[in-house]
C-alpha positions in Angstrom: 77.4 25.9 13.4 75.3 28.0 11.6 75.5 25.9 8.3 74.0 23.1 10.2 71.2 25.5 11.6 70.4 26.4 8.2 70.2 22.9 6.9 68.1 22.2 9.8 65.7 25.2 8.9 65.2 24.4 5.2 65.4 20.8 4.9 64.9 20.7 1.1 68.9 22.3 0.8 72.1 20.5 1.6 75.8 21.6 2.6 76.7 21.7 -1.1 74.0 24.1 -1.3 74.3 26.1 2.0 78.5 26.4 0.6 77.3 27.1 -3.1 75.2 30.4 -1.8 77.8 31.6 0.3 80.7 31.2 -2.3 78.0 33.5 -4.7 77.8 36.0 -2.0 81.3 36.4 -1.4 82.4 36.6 -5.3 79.1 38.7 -5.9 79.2 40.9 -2.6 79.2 44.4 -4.0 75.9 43.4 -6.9 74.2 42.0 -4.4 74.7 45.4 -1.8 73.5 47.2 -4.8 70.3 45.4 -5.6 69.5 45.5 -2.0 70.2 49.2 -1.9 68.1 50.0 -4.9 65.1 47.6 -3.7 65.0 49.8 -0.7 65.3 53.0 -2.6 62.5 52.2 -4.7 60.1 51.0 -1.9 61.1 54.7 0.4 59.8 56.1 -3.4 56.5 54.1 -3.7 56.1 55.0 0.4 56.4 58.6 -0.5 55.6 61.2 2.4 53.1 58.3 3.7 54.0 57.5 7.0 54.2 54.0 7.8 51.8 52.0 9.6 54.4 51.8 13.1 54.9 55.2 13.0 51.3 55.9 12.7 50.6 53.8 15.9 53.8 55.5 17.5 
C-alpha cells in the first residue's frame, strides 16, 4: 500500500498523518492546483528567454 510506503519513507509521520494530508488534498484540490500552477508560472517568468541548463547540454 502506498500509505504504508510513505510511512516507511518518512518515519517521523504516522497513518493519522499520512490520512490527515490526503483528506486536505481532497477538500482543498482545486487551491492547491492553483498554487502549483502559479509557482510554476512565476519560475517560467524569473527563467525568462534563458534557456535551461538540459536544454543547453541538449
Amino acid at each position: 500500500m502506498v500509505k504504508h510506503e510513505i510511512i516507511y519513507q518518512h518515519p517521523s509521520i504516522n497513518l493519522a498523518d499520512v490520512y490527515a494530508a490526503l483528506a486536505y488534498y481532497h477538500d482543498h484540490q482545486e487551491e492547491i492546483r492553483q498554487q502549483i500552477e502559479e509557482g510554476e508560472n512565476f519560475a517560467k517568468q524569473l527563467q525568462g528567454n534563458k534557456p535551461s541548463l538540459i536544454e543547453k547540454i541538449l
